[in-house]
ZAPALO-866811 format. One line per 3 residues: number of its first residue (from 1); for each residue x, y, z of C-alpha. Coordinates in nm, 3 decimals, always signed. Example, Ala and Ser with C-alpha at 12.3 -4.5 7.8 and 13.67 -1.06 7.14 Angstrom:
ZAPALO-866811
1	+1.230 -0.450 +0.780 ~ +1.367 -0.106 +0.714
END
This chain:
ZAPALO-866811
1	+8.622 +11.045 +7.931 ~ +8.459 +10.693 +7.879 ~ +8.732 +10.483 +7.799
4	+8.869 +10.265 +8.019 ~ +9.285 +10.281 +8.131 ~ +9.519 +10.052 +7.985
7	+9.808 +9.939 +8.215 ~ +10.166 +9.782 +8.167 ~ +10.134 +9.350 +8.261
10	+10.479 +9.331 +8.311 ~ +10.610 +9.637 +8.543 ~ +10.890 +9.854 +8.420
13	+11.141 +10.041 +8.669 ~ +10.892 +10.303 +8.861 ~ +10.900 +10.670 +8.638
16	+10.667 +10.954 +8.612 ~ +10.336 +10.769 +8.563 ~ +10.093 +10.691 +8.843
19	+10.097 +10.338 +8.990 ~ +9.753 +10.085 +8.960 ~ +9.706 +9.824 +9.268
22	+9.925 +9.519 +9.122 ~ +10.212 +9.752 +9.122 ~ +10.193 +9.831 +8.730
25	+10.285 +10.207 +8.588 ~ +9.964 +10.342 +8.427 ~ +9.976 +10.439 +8.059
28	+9.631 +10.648 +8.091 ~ +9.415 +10.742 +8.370 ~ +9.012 +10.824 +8.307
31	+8.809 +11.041 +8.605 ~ +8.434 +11.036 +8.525 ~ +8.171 +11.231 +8.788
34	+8.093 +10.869 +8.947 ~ +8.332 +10.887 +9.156 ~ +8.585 +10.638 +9.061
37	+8.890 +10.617 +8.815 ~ +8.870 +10.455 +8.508 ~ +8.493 +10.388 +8.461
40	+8.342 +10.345 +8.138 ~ +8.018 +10.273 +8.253 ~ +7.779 +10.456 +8.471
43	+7.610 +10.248 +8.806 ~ +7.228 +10.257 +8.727 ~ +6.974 +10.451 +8.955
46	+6.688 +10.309 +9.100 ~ +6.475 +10.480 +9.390 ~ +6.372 +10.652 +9.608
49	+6.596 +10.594 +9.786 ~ +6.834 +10.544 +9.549 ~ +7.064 +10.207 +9.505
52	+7.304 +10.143 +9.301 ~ +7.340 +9.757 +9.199 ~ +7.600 +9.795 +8.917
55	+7.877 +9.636 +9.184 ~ +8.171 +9.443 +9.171 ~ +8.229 +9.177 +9.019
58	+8.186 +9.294 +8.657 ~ +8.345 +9.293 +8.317 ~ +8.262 +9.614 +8.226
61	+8.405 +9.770 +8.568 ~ +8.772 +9.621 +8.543 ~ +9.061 +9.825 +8.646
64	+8.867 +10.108 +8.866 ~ +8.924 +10.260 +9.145 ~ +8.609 +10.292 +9.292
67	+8.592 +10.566 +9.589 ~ +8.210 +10.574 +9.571 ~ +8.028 +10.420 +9.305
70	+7.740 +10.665 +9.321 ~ +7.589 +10.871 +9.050 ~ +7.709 +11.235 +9.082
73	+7.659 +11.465 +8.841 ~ +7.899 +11.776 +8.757 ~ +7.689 +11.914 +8.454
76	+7.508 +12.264 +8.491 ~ +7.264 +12.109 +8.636 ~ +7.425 +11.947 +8.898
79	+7.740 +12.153 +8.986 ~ +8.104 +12.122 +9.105 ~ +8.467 +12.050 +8.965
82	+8.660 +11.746 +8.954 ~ +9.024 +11.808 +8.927 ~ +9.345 +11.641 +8.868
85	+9.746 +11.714 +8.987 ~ +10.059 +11.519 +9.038 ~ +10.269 +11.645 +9.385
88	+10.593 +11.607 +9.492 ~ +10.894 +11.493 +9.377 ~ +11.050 +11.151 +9.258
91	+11.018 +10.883 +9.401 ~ +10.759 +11.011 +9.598 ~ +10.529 +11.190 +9.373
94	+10.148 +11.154 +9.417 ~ +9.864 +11.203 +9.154 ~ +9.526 +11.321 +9.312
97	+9.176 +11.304 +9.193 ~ +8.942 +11.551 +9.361 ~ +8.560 +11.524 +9.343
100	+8.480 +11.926 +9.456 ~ +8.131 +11.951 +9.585 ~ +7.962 +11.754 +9.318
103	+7.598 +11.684 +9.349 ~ +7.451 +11.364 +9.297 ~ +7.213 +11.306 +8.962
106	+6.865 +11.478 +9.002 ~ +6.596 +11.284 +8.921 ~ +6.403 +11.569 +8.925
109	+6.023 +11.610 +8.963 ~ +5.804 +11.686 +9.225 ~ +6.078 +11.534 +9.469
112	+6.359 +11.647 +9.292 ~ +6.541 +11.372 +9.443 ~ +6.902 +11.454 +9.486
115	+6.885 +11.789 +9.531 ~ +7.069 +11.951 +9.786 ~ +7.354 +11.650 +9.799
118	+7.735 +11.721 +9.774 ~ +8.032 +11.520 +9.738 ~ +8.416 +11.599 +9.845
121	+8.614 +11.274 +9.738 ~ +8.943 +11.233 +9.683 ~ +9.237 +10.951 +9.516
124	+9.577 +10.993 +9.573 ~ +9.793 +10.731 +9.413 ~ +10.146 +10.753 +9.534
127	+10.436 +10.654 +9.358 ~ +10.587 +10.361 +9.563 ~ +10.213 +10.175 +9.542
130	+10.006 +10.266 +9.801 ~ +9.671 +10.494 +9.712 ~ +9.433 +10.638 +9.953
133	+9.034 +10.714 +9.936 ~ +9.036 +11.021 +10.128 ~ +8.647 +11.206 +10.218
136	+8.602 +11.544 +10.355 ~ +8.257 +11.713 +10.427 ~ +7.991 +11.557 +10.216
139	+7.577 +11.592 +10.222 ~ +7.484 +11.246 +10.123 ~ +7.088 +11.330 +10.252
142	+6.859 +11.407 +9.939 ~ +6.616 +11.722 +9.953 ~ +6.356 +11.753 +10.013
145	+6.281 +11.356 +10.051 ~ +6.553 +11.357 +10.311 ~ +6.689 +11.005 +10.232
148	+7.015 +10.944 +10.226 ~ +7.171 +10.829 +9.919 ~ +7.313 +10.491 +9.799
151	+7.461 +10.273 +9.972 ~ +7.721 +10.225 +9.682 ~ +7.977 +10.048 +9.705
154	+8.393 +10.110 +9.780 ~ +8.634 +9.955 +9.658 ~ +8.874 +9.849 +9.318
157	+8.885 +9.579 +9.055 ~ +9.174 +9.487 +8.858 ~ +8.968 +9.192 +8.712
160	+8.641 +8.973 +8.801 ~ +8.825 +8.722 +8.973 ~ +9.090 +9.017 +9.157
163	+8.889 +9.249 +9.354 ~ +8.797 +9.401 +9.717 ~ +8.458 +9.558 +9.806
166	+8.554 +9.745 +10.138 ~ +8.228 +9.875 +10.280 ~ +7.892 +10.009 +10.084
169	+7.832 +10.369 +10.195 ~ +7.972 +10.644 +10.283 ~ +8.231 +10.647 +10.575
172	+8.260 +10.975 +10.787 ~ +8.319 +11.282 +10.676 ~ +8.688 +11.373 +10.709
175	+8.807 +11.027 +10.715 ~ +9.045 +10.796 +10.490 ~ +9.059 +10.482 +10.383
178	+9.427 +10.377 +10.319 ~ +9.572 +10.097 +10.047 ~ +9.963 +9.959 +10.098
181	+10.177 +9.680 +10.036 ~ +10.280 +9.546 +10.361 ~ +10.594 +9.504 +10.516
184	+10.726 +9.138 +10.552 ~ +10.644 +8.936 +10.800 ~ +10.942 +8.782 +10.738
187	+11.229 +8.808 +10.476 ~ +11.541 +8.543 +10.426 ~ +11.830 +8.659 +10.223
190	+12.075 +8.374 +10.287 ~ +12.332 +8.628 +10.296 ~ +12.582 +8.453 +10.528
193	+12.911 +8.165 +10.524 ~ +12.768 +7.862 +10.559 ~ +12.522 +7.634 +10.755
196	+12.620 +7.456 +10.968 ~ +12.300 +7.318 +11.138 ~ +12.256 +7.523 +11.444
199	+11.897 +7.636 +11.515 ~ +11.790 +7.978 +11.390 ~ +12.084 +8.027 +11.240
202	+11.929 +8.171 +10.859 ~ +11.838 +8.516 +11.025 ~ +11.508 +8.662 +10.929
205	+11.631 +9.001 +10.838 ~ +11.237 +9.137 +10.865 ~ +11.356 +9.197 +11.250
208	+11.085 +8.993 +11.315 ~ +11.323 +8.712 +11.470 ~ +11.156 +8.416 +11.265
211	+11.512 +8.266 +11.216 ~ +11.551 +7.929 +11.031 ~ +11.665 +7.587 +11.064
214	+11.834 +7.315 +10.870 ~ +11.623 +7.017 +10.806 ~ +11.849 +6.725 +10.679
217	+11.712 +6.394 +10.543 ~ +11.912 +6.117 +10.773 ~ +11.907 +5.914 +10.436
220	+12.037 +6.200 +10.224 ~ +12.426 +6.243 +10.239 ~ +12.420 +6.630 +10.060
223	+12.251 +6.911 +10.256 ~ +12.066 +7.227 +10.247 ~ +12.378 +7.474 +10.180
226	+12.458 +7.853 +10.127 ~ +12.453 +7.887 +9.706 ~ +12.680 +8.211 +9.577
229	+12.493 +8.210 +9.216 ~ +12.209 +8.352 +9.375 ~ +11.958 +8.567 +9.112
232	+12.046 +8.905 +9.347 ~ +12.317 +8.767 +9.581 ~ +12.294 +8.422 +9.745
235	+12.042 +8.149 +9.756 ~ +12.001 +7.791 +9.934 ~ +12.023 +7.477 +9.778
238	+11.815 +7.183 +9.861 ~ +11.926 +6.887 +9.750 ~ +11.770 +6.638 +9.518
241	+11.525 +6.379 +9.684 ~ +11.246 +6.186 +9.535 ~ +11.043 +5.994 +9.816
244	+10.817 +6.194 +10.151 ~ +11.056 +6.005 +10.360 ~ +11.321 +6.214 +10.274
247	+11.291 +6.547 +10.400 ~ +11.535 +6.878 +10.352 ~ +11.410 +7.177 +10.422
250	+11.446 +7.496 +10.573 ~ +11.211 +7.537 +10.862 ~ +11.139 +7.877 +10.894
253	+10.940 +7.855 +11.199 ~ +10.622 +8.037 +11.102 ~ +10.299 +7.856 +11.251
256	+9.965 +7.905 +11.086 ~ +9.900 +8.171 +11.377 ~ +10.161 +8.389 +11.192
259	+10.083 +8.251 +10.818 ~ +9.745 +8.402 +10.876 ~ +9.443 +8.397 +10.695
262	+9.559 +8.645 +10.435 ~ +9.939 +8.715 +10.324 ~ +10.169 +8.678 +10.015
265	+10.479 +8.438 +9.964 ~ +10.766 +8.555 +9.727 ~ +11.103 +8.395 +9.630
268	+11.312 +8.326 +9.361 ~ +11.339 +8.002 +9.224 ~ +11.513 +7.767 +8.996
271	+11.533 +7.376 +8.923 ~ +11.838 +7.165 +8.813 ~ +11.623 +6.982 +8.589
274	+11.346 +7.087 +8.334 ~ +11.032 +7.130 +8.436 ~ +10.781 +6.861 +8.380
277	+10.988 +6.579 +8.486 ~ +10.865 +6.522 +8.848 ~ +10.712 +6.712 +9.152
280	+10.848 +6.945 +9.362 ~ +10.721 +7.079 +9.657 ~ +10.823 +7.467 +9.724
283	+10.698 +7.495 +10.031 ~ +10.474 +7.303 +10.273 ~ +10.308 +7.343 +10.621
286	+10.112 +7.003 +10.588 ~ +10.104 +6.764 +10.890 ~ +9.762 +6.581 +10.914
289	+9.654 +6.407 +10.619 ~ +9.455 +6.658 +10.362 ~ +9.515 +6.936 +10.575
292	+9.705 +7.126 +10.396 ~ +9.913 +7.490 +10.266 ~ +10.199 +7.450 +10.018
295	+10.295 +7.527 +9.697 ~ +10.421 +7.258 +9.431 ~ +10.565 +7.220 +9.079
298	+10.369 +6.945 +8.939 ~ +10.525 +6.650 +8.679 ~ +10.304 +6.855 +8.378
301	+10.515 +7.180 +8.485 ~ +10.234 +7.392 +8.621 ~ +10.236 +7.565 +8.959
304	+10.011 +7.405 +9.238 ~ +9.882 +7.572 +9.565 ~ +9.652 +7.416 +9.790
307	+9.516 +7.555 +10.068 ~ +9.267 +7.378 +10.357 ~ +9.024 +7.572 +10.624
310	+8.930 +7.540 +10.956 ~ +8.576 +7.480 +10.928 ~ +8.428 +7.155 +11.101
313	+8.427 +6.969 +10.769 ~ +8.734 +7.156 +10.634 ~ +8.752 +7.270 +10.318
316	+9.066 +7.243 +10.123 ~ +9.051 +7.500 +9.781 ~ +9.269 +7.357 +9.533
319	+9.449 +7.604 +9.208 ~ +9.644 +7.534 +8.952 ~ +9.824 +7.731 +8.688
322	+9.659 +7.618 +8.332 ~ +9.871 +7.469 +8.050 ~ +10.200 +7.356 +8.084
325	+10.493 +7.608 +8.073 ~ +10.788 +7.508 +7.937 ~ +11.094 +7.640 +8.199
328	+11.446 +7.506 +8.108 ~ +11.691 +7.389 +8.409 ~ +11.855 +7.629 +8.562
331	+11.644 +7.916 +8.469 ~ +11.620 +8.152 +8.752 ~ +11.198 +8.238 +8.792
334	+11.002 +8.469 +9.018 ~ +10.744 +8.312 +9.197 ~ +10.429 +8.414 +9.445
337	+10.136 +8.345 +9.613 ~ +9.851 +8.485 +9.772 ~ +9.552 +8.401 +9.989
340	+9.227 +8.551 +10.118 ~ +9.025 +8.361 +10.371 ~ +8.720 +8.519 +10.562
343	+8.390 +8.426 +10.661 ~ +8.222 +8.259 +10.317 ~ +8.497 +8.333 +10.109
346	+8.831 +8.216 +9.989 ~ +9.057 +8.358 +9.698 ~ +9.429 +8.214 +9.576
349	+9.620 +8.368 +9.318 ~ +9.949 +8.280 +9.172 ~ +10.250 +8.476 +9.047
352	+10.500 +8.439 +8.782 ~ +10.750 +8.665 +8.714 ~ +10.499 +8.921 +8.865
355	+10.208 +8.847 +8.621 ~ +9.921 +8.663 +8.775 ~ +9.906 +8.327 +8.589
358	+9.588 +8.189 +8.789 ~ +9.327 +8.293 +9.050 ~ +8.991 +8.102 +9.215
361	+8.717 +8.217 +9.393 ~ +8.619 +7.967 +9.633 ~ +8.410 +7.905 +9.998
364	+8.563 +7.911 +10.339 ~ +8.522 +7.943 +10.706 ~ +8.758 +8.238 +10.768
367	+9.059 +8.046 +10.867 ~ +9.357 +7.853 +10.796 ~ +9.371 +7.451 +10.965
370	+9.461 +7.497 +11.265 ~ +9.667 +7.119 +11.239 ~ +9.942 +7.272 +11.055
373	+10.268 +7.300 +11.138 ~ +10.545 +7.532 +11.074 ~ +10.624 +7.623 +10.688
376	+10.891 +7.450 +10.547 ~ +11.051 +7.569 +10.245 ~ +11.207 +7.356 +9.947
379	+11.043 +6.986 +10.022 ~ +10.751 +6.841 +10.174 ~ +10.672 +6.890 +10.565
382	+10.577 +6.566 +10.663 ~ +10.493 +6.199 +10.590 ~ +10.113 +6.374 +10.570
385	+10.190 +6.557 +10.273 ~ +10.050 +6.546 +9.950 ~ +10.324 +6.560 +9.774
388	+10.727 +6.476 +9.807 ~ +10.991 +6.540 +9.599 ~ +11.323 +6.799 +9.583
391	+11.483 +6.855 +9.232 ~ +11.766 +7.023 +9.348 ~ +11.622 +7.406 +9.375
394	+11.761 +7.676 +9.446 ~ +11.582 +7.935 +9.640 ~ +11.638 +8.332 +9.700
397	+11.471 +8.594 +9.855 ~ +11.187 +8.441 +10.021 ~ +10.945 +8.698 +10.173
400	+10.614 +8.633 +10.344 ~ +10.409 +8.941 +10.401 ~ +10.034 +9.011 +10.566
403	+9.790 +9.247 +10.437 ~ +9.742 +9.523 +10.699 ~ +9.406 +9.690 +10.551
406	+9.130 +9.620 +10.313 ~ +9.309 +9.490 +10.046 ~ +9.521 +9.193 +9.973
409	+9.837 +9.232 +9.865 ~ +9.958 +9.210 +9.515 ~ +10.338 +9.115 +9.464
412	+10.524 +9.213 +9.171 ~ +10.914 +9.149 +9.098 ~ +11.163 +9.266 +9.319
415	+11.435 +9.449 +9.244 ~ +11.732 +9.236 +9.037 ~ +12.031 +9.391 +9.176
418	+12.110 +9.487 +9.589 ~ +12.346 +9.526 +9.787 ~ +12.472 +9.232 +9.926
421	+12.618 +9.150 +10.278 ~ +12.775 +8.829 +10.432 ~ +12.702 +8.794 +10.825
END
């Protein structure tokens, strides 16, 4: 019961096996009596009262779930049950981890701290991605010292850079603490004709009405246009520029208000050319000089998001992918990104083909610049930017989603084959 899980990197079609955070099927899942799944090594005890400073980040804690990272014990000697079923029926099966009354370790002793304590904890992990920490009745108050117990820590860690302590101690008794994958904030499918120019006229078909609009270089005589080789059904082409003064885009009308201070960007994507040969900008929201939020293909091939805070002397955190991966033209790629801003803290990841290819850990105020404009997808936003360049992409299936709980979301490949529909 000590090892830790092992989980699939790149995500088969969903089947019978329960489903970790980034999305992945599970080959093995561990439940130890500190409450969490997949620990193989126990939070150390010091007290009274009690602490437990074995917290995230930490190499020997990846992949856990942790629901409470206290020290129970379900020996004789301390008591309870901790049980394990999967529910339902495909695709919406659910395997549940219960804690049942479990005591906390006794340190024994005069005090006999810990005595008296019980747990009721419990992890579903549903099939489609989201899990839940659920907590019924507990007695987190040791006897006869009468202190409670911990705080410890709640939360999960798929690695030391990718994790998310939600609170330290306990919540209520008969409440839940709920993990999902957000709906979009707003989805472009480029299933229609043609374009023609009009504003709004690439429908957001997230309902959320953030339609989008042709930008065309005046210099450029080729335009944005409706692709039918799309990976899943139909794409936009950009076409090739290679100086910031010539701009084509698709605005899609999302101010930092909406881009938030936390979300995920998604699309498929692929070049005419190799990569390696020259920038490309992906997308861009950048209108003051280095304040800035886009994503670029850089001239070594490697991925390039840079992100700038609000703070009074902003901040701008700056990742990019390591090495320099070799991508023929042509060759259709998943790509996505996410972000984390809050007070003190910062975290970017990127995406490729739904395995996370680079993270950071950096400093922030909390908050997006508030001097940028709306994103732009396929080519720099302004004169301001950073970078310029289109090389002809080719774009599908651009998504841009905000977490709506504790954690961040973590995007994975979509599907490869949908129906497709032609406004």
């Amino acid at each position: 019961m000590g090892s830790p899980l092992t989980k699939h990197h790149v995500c088969p079609a969903p089947g019978t096996k329960p489903r970790w955070p980034d999305n992945c099927e599970l080959d093995e899942v561990r439940a130890r009596s500190v409450p969490a799944m997949a620990y193989h090594r126990l939070p150390n005890s010091i007290g009274p009262p009690r602490t437990y400073p074995l917290g995230y980040a930490d190499a020997g804690l990846i992949q856990t779930l942790r629901i409470y990272g206290a020290d129970l014990d379900v020996s004789a000697g301390g008591g309870g049950t901790i049980t394990f079923t999967t529910t339902g029926v495909a695709p919406n099966r659910i395997f549940v981890v219960t804690w049942n009354s479990v005591s906390a370790w006794k340190a024994g002793g005069a005090s006999n701290f810990g005595a008296g304590t019980a747990y009721n904890l419990q992890i579903q992990l549903h099939e489609g991605g989201d899990f839940y920490y659920m907590y019924g009745v507990s007695d987190d108050v040791s006897e006869p010292a009468n202190q409670a117990m911990g705080p410890a820590q709640i939360g999960w860690e798929i690695a030391t850079s990718d994790f998310v302590v939600v609170q330290s101690g306990l919540p209520a008794n008969n409440t839940g603490i709920r993990f999902f994958i957000p709906g979009a904030l707003a989805e472009y499918r480029f299933d229609l004709g043609s374009l023609n120019g009009t504003a709004g006229e690439l429908l957001d078909s997230s309902g959320n009405a953030l339609n989008g609009t042709r930008i065309n270089s005046p210099s450029n005589a080729n335009q944005a246009q409706i692709n039918s080789g799309g990976k899943v059904c139909q794409a936009v082409s950009i076409p090739a520029n290679s100086t910031l003064t010539q701009i084509d885009a698709i605005d899609i009308t999302l101010p930092p208000t909406l881009i938030g201070s936390a979300g995920t960007i998604t699309f498929w994507y692929k070049s005419t050319s190799a990569w390696g040969t020259t920038n490309a900008v992906l997308f861009d929201a950048t209108l003051v000089s280095g304040r800035h939020f886009y994503l670029a293909r850089d001239s070594n091939a490697r991925l390039r998001f840079v992100v700038t805070d609000n703070a009074a002397v902003p901040r701008t955190i700056t990742l990019v992918q390591a090495g320099s991966p070799a991508v023929a033209a042509d060759t259709w790629k998943h790509r996505a990104v996410t972000w984390e801003l809050s007070a003190g803290n910062a975290i970017l990841a990127i995406y490729s083909d739904g395995v996370r290819v680079a993270a950071v850990t950096d400093t922030s105020n909390g908050s997006l610049n508030s001097s940028l404009g709306s994103l732009y997808i396929g080519d720099n936003r302004s004169l301001n930017s950073e970078l310029g360049n289109a090389t002809g992409p080719a774009l599908e299936r651009s998504t841009t989603a905000r977490p709506m709980t504790a954690p961040r979301p973590i995007p994975s490949r979509p599907r490869i084959s949908a129906a497709c529909s032609l406004a």
